[in-house]
C-alpha positions, -999 to +999 in steps of 0.1 A: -007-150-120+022-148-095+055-159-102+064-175-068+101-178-078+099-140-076+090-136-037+106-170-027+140-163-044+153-147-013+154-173+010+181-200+021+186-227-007+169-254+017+135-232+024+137-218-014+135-255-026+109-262-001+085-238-012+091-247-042+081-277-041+048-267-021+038-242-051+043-275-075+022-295-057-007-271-048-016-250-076-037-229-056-005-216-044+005-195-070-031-185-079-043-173-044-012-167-023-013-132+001+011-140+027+044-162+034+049-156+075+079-171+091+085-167+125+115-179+148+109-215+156+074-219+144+064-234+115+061-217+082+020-202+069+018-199+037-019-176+037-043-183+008-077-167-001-093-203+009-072-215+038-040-215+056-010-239+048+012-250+075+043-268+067+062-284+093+092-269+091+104-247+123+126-215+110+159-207+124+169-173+137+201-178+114+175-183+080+152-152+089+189-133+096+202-147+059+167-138+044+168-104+053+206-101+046+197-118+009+163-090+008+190-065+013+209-075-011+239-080+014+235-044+030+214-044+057+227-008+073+218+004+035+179-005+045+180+005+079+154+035+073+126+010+056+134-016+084+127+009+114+098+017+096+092-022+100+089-036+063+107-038+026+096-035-005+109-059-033+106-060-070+073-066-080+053-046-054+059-074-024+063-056+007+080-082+037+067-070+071+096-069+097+093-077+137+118-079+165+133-060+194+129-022+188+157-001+196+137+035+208+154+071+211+137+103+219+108+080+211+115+072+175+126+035+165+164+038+154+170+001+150+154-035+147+176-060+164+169-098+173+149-103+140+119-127+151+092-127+125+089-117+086+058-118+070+062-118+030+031-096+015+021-106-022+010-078-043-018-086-066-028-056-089-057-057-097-066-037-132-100-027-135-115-035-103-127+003-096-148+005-130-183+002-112-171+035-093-163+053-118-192+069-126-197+077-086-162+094-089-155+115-121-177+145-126-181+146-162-197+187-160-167+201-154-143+171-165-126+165-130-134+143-096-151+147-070-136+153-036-140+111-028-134+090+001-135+056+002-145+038+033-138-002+042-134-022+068-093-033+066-088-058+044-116-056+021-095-036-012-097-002-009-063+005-013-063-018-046-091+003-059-078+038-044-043+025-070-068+016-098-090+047-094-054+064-098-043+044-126-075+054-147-083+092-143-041+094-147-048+079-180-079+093-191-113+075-191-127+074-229-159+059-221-168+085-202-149+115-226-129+120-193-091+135-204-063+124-181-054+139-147-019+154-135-022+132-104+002+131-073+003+105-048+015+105-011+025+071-006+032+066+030+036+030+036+048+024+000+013+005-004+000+024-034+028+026-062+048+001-044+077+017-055+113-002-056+149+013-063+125+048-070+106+027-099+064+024-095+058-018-093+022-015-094+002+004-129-006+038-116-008+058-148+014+081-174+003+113-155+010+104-117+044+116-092+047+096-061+062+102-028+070+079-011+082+074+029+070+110+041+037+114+063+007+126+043+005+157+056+039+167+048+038+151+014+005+169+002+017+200+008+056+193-007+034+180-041+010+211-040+042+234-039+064+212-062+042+195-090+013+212-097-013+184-090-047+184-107-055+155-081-042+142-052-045+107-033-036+094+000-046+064+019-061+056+052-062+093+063-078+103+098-052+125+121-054+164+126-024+170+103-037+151+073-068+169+073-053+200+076-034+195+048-063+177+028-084+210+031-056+233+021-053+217-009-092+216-019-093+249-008-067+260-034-086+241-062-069+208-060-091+175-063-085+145-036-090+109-035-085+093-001-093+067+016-102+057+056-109+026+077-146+022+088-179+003+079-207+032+081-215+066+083-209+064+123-173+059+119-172+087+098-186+107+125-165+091+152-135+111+133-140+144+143-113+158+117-126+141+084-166+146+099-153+185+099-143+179+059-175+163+051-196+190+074-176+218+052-187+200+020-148+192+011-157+160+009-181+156-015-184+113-021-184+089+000-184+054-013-186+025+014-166-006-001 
């Protein structure tokens, strides 16, 4: 279960208590929490798997300033790459999603100024939720994967199972005489390992390297080169680039794990770069969450 004290420690004494006191009154709280969203002079939504809770309190632009300064720990120009990229990442895996006035040059976001919105994230591991696809995914024959894409709508778990799926053939699968897996993950968005300070928050096995903040298809192709993957992983691929580098890599006899937004076999198509992987057979499961 969450430890609320964990995510709420960074605000303002006054909201800090408040919440607080929320989490003590409504168990569910701690249980079923996924989002804390403040917003500048709107009241704060705490976002449950059940329902929403509003509470009647309207956030200050000076509190959202002194929560960022505090999830900063006091250095805000230290963060300033994660914040253009428009969130954090705390201790624990909690990732704090980041709005205001963009500052744009040569088309890329150098700044975040006039701070109007943060929306607190709860990670919420879940270890042994991709068991049922196991069997779908590991090809016992030749003790690997297959080449597997999972496929969900957004916000149905495919990332949670894309980080268990890691977690397991990383450490080896003995129910299924599966040995573990030199696995390498390109973690975007920081969504996957969740990592804090360099340090993985979330389980993703003794046998994994991350990289973190780099596109994908830069990042497969720096892991290929530099760490000698057995098996690689990615989430929410779809551009030119990634696929490129996605069918270097299988061609060179490396094993992926990806995942994409969609709900059927039409949005597959609809992607004309991962329908060309599956078309070419580089793709060789696809598993509809």
């Amino acid at each position: 279960m969450l430890n609320i004290d964990e995510v709420i420690k960074y605000f303002p004494n006054q909201l800090y208590q408040l919440l607080k006191n929320v989490s003590l009154q409504n168990q569910a709280v701690e249980s079923s929490l996924q989002e804390i969203r403040i917003r500048v002079n709107r009241p704060i939504i705490l976002k449950l798997r059940q329902a929403d809770i509003l509470i009647d309190y309207k956030i200050t632009q000076t509190e959202i300033l002194q929560t960022l300064e505090r999830l900063c720990e006091n250095s805000i120009y230290a963060y300033k790459n994660q914040i253009c990229n428009g969130y954090l990442t705390i201790k624990g895996g909690h990732r704090i999603g980041i709005t205001g006035t963009a500052v744009v040059d040569n088309e890329k976001i150098i700044n975040l100024k006039y701070i109007t919105s943060l929306n607190f994230r709860i990670a919420r591991q879940i270890l042994g939720c991709c068991n049922k696809f196991l069997k779908e995914i590991i090809n016992n024959e030749d003790n690997t994967i297959y080449n597997t894409l999972l496929v969900s709508p957004p916000g149905k778990g495919k990332t949670t199972i894309l980080r268990d799926v890691i977690r397991r053939i990383s450490n080896g699968v003995e129910e299924m005489n599966f040995t573990g897996k030199t696995c390498a993950v390109v973690d975007e968005r920081g969504e996957i390992a969740a990592m804090y300070k360099g340090v993985p928050q979330n389980d993703i096995g003794i046998r994994t390297d991350v990289i973190e903040n780099i596109s994908k298809s830069k990042g497969i192709k720096m892991l290929i080169r530099s760490m000698a993957p057995e098996i690689i992983a990615c989430d929410e691929i779809g551009s030119k680039e990634d696929v490129e580098a996605i069918s270097q890599a299988t061609i060179s006899g490396v094993k992926g794990i990806f995942t994409m937004h969609g709900k059927n076999i039409n949005d597959i198509k609809q992607n004309k770069y991962i329908n060309t992987l599956v078309e070419n057979k580089q793709i060789e499961k696809i598993i509809f969450i």
